[in-house]
Chimera marker file (.cmm) of the C-alpha trace (Angstrom):
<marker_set name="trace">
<marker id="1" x="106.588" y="140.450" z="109.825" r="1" g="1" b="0" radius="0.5"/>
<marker id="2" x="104.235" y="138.677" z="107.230" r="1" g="1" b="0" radius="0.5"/>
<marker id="3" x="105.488" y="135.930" z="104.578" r="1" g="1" b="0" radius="0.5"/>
<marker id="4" x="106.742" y="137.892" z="101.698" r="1" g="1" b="0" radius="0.5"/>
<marker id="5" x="104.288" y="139.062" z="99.248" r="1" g="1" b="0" radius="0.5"/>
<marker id="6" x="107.210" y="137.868" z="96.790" r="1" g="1" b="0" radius="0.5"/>
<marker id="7" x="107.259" y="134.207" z="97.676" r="1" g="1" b="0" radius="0.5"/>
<marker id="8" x="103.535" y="134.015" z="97.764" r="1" g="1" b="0" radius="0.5"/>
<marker id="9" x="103.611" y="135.472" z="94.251" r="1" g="1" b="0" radius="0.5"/>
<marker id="10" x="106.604" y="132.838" z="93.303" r="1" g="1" b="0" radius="0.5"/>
<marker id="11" x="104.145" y="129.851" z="94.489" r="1" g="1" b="0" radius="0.5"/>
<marker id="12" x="101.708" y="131.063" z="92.645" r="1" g="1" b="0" radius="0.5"/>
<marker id="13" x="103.928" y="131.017" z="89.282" r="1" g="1" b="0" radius="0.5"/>
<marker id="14" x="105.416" y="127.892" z="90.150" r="1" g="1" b="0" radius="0.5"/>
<marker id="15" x="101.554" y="126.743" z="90.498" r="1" g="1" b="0" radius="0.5"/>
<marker id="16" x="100.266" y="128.279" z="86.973" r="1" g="1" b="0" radius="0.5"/>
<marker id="17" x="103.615" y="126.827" z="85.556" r="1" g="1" b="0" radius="0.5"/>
<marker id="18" x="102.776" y="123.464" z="86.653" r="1" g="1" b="0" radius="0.5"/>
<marker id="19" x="99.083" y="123.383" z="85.707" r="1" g="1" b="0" radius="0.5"/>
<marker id="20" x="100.353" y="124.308" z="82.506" r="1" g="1" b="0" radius="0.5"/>
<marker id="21" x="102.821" y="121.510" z="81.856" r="1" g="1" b="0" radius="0.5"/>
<marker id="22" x="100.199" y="119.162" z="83.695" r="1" g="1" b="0" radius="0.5"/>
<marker id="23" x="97.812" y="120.403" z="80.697" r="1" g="1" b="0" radius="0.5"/>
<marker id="24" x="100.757" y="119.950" z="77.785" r="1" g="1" b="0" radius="0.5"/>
<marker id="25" x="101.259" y="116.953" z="79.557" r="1" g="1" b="0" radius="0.5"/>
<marker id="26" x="98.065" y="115.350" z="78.776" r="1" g="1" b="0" radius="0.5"/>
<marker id="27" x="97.725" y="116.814" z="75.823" r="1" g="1" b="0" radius="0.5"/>
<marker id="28" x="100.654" y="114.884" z="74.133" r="1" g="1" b="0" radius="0.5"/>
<marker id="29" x="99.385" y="111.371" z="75.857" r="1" g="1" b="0" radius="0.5"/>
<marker id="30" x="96.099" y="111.944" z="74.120" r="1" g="1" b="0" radius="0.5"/>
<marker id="31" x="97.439" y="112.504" z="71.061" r="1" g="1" b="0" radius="0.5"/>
<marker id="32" x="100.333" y="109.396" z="71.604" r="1" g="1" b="0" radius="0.5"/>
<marker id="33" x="96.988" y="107.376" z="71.869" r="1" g="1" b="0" radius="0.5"/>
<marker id="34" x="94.755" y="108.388" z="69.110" r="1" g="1" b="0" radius="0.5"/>
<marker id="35" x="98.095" y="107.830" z="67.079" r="1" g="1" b="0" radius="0.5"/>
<marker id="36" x="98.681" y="104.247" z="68.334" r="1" g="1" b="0" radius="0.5"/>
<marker id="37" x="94.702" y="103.936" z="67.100" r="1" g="1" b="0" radius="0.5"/>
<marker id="38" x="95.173" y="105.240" z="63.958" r="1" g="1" b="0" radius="0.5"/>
<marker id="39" x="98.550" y="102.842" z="63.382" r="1" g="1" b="0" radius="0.5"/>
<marker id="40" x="96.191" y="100.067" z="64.486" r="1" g="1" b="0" radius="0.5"/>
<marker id="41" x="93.547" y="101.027" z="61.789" r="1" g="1" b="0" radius="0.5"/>
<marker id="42" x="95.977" y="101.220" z="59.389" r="1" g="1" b="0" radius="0.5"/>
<marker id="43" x="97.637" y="97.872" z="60.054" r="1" g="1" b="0" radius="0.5"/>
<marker id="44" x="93.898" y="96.115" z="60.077" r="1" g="1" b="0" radius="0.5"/>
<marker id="45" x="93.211" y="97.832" z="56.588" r="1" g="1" b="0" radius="0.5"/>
<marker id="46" x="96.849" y="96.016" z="55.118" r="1" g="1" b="0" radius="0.5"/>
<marker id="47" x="95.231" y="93.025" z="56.523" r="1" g="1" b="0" radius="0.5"/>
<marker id="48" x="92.630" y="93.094" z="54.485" r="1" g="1" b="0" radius="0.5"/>
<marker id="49" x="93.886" y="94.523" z="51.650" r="1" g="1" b="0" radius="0.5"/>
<marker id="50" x="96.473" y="91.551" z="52.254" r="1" g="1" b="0" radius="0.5"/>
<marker id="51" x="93.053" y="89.429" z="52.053" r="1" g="1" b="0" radius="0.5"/>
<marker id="52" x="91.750" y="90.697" z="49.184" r="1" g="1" b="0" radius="0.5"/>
<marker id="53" x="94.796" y="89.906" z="46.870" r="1" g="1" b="0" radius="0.5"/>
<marker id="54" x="94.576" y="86.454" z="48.424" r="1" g="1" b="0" radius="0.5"/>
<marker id="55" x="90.708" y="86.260" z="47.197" r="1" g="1" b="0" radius="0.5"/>
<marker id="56" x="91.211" y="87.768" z="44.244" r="1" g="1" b="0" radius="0.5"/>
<marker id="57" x="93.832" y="85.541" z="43.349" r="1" g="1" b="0" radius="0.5"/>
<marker id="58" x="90.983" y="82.901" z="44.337" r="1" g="1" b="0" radius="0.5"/>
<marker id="59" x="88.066" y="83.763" z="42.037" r="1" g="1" b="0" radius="0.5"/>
<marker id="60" x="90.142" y="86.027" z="39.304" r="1" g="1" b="0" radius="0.5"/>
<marker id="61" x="89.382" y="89.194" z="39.738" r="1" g="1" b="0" radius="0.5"/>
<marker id="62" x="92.127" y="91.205" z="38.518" r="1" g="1" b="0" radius="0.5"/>
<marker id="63" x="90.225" y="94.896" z="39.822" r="1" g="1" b="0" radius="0.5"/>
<marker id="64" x="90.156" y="93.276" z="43.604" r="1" g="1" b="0" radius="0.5"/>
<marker id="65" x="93.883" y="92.474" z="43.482" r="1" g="1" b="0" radius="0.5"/>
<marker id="66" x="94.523" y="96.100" z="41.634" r="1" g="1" b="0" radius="0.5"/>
<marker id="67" x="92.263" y="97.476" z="45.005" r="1" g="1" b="0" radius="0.5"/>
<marker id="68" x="93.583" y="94.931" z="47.237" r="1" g="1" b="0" radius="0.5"/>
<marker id="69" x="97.485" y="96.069" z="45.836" r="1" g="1" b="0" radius="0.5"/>
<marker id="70" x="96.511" y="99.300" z="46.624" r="1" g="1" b="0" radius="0.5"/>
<marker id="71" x="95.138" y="99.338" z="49.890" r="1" g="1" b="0" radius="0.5"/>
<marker id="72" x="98.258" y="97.316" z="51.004" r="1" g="1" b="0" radius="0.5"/>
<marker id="73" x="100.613" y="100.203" z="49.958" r="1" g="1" b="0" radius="0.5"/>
<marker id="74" x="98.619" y="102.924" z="51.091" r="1" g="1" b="0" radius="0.5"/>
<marker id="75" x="98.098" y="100.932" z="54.291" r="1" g="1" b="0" radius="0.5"/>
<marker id="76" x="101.310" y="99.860" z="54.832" r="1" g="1" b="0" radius="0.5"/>
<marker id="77" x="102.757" y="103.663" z="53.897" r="1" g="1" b="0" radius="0.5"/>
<marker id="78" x="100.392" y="105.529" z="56.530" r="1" g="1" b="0" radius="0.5"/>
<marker id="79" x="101.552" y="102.750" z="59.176" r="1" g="1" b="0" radius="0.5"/>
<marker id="80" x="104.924" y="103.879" z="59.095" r="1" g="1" b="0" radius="0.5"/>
<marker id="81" x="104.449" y="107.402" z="59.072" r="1" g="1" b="0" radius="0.5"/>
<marker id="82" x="102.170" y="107.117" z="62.133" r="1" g="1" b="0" radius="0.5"/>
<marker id="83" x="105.145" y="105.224" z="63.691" r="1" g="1" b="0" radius="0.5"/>
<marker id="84" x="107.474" y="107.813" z="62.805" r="1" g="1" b="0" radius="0.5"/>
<marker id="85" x="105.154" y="109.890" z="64.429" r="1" g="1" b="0" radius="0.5"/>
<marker id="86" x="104.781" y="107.876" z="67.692" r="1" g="1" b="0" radius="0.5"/>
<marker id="87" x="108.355" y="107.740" z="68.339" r="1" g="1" b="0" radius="0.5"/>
<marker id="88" x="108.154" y="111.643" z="68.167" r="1" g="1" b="0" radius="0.5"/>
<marker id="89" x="105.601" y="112.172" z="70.065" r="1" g="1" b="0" radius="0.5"/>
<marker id="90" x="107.160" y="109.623" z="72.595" r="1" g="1" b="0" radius="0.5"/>
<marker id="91" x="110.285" y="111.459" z="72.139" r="1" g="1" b="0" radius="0.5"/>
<marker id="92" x="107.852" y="114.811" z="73.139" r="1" g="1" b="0" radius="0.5"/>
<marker id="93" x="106.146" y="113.226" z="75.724" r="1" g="1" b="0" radius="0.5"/>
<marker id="94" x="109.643" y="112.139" z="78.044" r="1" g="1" b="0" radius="0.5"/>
<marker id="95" x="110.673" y="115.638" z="77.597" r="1" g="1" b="0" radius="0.5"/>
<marker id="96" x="107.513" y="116.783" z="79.066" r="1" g="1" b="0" radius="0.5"/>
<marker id="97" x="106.620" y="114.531" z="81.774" r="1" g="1" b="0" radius="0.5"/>
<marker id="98" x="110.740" y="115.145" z="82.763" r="1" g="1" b="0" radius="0.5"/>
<marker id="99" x="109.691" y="119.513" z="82.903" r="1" g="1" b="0" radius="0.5"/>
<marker id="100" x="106.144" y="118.667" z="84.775" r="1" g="1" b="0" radius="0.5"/>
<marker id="101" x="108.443" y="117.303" z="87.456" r="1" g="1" b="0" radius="0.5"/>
<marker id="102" x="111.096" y="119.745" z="87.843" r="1" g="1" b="0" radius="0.5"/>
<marker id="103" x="108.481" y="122.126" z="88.107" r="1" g="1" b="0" radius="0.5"/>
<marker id="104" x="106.387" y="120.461" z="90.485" r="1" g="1" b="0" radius="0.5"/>
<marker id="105" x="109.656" y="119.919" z="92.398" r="1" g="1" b="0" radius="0.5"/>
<marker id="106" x="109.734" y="123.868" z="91.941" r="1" g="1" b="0" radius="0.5"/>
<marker id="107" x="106.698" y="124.436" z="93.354" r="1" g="1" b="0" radius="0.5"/>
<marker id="108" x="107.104" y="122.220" z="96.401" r="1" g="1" b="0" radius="0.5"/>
<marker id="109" x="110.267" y="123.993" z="97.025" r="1" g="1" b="0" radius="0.5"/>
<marker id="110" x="108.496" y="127.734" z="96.922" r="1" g="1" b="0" radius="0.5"/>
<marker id="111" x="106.301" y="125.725" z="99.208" r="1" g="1" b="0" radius="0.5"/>
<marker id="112" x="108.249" y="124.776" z="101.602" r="1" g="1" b="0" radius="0.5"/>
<marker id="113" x="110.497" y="128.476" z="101.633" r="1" g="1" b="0" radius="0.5"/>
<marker id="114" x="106.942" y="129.973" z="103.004" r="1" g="1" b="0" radius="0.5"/>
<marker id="115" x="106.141" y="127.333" z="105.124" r="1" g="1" b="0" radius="0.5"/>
<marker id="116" x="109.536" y="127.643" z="107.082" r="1" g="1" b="0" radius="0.5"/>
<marker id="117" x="109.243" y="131.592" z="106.900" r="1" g="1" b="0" radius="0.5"/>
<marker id="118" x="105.850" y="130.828" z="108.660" r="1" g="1" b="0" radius="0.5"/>
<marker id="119" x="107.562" y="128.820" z="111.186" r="1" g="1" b="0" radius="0.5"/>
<marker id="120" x="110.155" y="131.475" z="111.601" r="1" g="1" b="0" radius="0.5"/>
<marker id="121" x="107.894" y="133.934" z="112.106" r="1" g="1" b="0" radius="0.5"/>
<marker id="122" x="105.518" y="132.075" z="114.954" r="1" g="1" b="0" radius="0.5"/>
<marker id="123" x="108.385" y="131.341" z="116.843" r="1" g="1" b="0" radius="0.5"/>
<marker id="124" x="109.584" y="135.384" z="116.657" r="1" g="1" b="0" radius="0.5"/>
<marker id="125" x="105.848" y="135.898" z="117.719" r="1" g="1" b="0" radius="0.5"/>
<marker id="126" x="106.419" y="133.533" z="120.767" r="1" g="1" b="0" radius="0.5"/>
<marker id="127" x="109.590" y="134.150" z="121.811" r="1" g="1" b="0" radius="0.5"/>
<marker id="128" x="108.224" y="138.242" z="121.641" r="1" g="1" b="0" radius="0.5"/>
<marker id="129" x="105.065" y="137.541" z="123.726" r="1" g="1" b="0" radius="0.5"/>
<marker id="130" x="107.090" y="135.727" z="126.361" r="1" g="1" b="0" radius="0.5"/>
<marker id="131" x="109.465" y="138.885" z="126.286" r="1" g="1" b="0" radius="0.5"/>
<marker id="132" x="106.578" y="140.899" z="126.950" r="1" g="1" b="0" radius="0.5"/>
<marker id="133" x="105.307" y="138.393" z="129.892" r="1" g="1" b="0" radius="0.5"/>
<marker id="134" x="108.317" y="138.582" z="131.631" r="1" g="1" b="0" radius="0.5"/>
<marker id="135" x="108.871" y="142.504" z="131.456" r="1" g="1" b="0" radius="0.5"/>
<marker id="136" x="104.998" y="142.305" z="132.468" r="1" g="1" b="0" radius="0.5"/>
<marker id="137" x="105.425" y="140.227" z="135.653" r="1" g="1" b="0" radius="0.5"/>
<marker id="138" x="109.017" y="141.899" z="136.516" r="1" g="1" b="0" radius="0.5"/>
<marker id="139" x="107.191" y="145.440" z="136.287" r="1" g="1" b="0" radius="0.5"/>
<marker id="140" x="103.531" y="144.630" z="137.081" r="1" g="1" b="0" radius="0.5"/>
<marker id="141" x="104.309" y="144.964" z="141.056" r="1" g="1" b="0" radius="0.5"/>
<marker id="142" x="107.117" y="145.156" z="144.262" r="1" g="1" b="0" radius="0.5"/>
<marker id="143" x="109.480" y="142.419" z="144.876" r="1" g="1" b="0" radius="0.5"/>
<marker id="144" x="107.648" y="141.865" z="148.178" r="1" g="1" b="0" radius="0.5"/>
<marker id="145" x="104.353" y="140.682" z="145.811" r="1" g="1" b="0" radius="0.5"/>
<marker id="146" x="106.766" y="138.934" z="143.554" r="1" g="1" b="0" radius="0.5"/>
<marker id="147" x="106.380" y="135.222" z="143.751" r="1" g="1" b="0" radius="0.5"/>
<marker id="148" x="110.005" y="133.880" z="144.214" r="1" g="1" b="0" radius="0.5"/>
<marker id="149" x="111.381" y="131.082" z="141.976" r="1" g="1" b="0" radius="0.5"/>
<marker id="150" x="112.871" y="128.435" z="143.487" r="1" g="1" b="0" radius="0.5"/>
<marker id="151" x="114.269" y="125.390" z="142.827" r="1" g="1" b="0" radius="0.5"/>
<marker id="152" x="112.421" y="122.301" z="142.675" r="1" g="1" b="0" radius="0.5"/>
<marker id="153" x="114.721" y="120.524" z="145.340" r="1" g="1" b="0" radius="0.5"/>
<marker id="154" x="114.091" y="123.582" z="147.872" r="1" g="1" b="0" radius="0.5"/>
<marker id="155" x="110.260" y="123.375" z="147.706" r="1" g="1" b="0" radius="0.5"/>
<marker id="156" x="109.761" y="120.870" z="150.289" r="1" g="1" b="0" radius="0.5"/>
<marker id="157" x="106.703" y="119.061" z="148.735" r="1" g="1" b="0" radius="0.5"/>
<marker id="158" x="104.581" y="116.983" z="151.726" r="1" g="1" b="0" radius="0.5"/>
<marker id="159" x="105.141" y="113.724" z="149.521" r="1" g="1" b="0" radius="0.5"/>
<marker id="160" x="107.616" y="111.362" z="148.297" r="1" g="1" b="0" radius="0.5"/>
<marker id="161" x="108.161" y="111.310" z="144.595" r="1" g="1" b="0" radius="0.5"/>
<marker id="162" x="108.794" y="107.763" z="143.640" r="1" g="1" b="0" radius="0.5"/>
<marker id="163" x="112.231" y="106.869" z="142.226" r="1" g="1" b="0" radius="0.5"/>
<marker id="164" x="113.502" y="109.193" z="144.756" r="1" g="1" b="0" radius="0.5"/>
<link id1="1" id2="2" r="1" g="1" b="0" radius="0.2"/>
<link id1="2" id2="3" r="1" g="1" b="0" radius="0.2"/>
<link id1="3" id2="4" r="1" g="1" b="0" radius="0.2"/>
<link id1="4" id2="5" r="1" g="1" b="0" radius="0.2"/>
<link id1="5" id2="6" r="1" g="1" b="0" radius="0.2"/>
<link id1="6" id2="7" r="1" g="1" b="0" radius="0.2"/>
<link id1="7" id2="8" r="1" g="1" b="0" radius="0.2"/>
<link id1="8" id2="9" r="1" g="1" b="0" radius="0.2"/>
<link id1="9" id2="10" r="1" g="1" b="0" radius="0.2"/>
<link id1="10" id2="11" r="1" g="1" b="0" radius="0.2"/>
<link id1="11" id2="12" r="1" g="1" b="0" radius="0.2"/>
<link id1="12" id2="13" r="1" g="1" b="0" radius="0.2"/>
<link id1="13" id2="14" r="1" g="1" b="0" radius="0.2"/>
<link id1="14" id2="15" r="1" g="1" b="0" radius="0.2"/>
<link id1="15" id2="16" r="1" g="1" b="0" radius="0.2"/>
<link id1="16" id2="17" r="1" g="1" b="0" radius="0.2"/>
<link id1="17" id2="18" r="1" g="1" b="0" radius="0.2"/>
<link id1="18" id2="19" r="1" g="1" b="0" radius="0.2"/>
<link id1="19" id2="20" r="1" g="1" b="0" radius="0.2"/>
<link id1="20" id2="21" r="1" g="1" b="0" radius="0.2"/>
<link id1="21" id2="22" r="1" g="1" b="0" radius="0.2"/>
<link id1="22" id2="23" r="1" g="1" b="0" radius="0.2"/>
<link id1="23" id2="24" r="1" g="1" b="0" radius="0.2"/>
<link id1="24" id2="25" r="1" g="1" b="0" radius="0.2"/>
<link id1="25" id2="26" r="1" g="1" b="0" radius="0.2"/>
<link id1="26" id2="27" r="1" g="1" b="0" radius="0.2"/>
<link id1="27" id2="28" r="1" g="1" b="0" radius="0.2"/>
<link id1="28" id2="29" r="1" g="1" b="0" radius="0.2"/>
<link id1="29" id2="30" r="1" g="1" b="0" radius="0.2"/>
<link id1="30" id2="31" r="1" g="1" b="0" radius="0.2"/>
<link id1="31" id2="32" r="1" g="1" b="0" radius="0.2"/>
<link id1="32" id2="33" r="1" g="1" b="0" radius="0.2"/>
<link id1="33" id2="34" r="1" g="1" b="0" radius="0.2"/>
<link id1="34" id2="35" r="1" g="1" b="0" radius="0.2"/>
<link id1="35" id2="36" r="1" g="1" b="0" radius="0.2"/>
<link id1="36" id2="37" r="1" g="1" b="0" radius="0.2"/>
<link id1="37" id2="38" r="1" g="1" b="0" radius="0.2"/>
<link id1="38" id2="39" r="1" g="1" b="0" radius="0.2"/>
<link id1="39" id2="40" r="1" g="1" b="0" radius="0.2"/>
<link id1="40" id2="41" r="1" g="1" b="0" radius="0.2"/>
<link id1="41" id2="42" r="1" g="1" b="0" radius="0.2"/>
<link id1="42" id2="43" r="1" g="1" b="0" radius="0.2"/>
<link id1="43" id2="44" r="1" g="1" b="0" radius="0.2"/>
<link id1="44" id2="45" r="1" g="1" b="0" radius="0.2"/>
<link id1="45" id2="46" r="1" g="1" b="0" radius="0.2"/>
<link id1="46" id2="47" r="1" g="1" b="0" radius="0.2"/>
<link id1="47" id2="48" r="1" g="1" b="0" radius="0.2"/>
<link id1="48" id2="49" r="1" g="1" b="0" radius="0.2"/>
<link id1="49" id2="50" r="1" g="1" b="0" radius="0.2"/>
<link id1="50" id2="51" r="1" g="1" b="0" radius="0.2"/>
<link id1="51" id2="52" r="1" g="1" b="0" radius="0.2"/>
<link id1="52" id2="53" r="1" g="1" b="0" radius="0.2"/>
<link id1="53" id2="54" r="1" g="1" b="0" radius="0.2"/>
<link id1="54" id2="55" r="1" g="1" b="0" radius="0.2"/>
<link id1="55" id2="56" r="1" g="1" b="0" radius="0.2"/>
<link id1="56" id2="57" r="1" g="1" b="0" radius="0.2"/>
<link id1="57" id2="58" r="1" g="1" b="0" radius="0.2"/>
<link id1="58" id2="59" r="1" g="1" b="0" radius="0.2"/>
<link id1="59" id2="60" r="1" g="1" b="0" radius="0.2"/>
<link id1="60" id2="61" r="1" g="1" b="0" radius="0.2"/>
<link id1="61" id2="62" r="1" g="1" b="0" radius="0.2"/>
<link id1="62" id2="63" r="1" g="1" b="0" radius="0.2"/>
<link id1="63" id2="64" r="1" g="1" b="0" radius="0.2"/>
<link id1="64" id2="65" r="1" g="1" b="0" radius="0.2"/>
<link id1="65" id2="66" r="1" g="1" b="0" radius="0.2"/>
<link id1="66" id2="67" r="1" g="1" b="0" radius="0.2"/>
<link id1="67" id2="68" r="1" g="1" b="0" radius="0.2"/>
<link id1="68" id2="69" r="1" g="1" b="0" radius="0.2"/>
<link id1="69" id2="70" r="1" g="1" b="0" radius="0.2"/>
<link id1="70" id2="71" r="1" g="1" b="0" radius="0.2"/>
<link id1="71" id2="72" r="1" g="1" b="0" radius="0.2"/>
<link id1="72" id2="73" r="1" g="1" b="0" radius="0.2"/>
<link id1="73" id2="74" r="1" g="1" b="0" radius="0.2"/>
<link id1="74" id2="75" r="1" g="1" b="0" radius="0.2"/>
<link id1="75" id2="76" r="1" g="1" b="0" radius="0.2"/>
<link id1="76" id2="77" r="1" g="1" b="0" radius="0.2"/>
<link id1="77" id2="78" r="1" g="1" b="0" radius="0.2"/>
<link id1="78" id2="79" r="1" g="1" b="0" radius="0.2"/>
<link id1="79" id2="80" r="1" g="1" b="0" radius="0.2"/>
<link id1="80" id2="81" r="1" g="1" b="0" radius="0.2"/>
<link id1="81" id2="82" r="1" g="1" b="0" radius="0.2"/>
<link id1="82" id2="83" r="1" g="1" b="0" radius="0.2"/>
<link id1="83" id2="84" r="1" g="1" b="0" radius="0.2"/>
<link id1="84" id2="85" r="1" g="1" b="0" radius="0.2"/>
<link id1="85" id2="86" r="1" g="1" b="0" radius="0.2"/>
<link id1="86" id2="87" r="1" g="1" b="0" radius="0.2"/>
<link id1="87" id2="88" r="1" g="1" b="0" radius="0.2"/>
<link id1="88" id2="89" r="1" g="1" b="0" radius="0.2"/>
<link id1="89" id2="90" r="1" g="1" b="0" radius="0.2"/>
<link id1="90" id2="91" r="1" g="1" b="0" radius="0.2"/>
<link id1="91" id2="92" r="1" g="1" b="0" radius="0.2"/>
<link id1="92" id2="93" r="1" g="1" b="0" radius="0.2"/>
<link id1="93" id2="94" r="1" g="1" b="0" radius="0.2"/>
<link id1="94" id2="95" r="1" g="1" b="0" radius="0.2"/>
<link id1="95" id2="96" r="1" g="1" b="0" radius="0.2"/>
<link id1="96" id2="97" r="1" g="1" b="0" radius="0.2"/>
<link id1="97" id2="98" r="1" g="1" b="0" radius="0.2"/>
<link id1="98" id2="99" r="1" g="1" b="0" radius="0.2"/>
<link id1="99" id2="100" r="1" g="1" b="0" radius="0.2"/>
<link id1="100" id2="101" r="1" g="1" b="0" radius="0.2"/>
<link id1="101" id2="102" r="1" g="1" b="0" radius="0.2"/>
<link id1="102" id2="103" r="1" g="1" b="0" radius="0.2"/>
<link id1="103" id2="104" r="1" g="1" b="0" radius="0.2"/>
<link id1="104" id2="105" r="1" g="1" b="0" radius="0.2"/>
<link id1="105" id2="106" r="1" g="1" b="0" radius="0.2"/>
<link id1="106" id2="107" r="1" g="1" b="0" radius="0.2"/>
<link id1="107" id2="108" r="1" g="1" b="0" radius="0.2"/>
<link id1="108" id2="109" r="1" g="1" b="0" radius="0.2"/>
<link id1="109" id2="110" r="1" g="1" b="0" radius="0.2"/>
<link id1="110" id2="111" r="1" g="1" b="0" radius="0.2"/>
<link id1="111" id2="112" r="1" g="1" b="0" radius="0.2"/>
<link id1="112" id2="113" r="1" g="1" b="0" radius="0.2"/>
<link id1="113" id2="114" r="1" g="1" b="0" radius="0.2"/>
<link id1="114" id2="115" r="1" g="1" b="0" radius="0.2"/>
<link id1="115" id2="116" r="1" g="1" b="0" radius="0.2"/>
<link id1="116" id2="117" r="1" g="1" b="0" radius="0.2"/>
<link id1="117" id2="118" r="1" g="1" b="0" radius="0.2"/>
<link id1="118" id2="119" r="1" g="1" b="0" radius="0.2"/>
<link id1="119" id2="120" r="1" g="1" b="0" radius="0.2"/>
<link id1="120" id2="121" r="1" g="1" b="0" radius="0.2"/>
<link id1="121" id2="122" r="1" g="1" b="0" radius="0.2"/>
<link id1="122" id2="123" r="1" g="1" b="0" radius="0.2"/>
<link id1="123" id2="124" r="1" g="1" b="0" radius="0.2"/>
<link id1="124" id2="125" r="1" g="1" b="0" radius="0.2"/>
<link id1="125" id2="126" r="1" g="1" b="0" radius="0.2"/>
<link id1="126" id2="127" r="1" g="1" b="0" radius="0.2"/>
<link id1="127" id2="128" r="1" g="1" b="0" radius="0.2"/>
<link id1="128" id2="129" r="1" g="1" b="0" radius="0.2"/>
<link id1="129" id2="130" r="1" g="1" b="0" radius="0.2"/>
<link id1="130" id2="131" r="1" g="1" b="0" radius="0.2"/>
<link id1="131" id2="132" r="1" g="1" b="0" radius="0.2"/>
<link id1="132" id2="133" r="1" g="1" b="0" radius="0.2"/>
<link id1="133" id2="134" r="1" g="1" b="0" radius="0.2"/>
<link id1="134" id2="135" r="1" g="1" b="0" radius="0.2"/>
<link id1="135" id2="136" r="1" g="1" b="0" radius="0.2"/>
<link id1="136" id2="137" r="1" g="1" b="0" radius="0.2"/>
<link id1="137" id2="138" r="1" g="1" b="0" radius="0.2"/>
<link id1="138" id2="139" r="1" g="1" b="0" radius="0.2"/>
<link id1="139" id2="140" r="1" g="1" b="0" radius="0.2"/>
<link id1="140" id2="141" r="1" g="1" b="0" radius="0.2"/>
<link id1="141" id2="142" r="1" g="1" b="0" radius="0.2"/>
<link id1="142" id2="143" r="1" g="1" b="0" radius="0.2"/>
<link id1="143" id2="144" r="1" g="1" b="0" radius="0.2"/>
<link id1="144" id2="145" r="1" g="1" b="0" radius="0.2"/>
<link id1="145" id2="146" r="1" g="1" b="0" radius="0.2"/>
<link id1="146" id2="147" r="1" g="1" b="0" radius="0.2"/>
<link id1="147" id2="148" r="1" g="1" b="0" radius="0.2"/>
<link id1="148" id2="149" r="1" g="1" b="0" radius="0.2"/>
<link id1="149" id2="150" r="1" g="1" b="0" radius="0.2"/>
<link id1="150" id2="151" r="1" g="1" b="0" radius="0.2"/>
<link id1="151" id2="152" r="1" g="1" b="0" radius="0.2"/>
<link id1="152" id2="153" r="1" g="1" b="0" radius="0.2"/>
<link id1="153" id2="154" r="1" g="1" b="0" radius="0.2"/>
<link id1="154" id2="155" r="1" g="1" b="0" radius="0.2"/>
<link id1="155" id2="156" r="1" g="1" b="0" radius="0.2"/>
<link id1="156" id2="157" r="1" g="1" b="0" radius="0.2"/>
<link id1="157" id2="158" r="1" g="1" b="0" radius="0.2"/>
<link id1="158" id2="159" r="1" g="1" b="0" radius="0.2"/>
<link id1="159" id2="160" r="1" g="1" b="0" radius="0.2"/>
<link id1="160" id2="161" r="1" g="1" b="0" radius="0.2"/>
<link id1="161" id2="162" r="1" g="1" b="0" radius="0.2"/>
<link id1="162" id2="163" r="1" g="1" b="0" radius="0.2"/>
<link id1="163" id2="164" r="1" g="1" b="0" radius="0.2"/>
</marker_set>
């Protein structure tokens, strides 16, 4: 009796399922760190837009502080949205990594439903071939060939067994 066809089809699932939350997976870290890069560039830019107002308020230069004032807002606006979109993307990423281990916990349970069926059915196979021994031997010849089975007290052996 071979492993069903229908768990080895289930494993298989439960294997093309987890690849592709493993993929989704690392999909949404990527993009979690290319959006903590682009908050940092954004924070560096208020910096020196921050630094430029400062200068400008140095030598006079009323355009610098206009571009300086400027660069500050747009700056400081495209660092919050990129933490708004962080904590989303965190928010994503739990959810995900939480699914990529119920089904990997899936999987291993598929696994381990075959790998007892396997179990089950070696020890049918060996319990069948020792069926098939013992009709062998008990029909193979005459009780006057038959080896008898005795006890291991009756044998009689020519030596002492220590502990005895």
């Amino acid at each position: 009796m071979p492993t069903s066809s229908g768990l080895r089809r289930l494993l298989q699932l439960r294997e093309t399922e987890e690849r592709d939350k493993q993929v989704r997976f690392a999909s949404l870290v990527e993009q979690l760190r290319h959006l903590k890069a682009a908050r940092d560039v954004a924070e560096l830019q208020e910096k020196s837009g921050r630094a430029l107002v400062r200068k400008s308020a140095l030598t006079g230069e009323t355009q610098d502080r206009y571009i300086g004032l400027a660069e500050i807002f747009c700056s400081s606006a495209n660092s919050k949205l990129m933490s708004i979109r962080i904590e989303q993307t965190s928010a994503t990423t739990s959810v995900m990594k939480a699914e990529l281990v119920r089904k990997h916990r899936e999987k291993k349970q598929v696994e381990i439903l075959i790998r007892r069926e396997l179990e089950r059915e070696t020890e049918h196979s060996r319990r069948r071939a020792q069926l098939e021994l013992d009709d062998w031997a008990r029909l193979s010849g005459s009780e006057e060939e038959a080896i008898p089975i005795r006890p291991a007290d009756s044998i009689g052996l020519p030596f002492r067994i220590s502990g005895e």
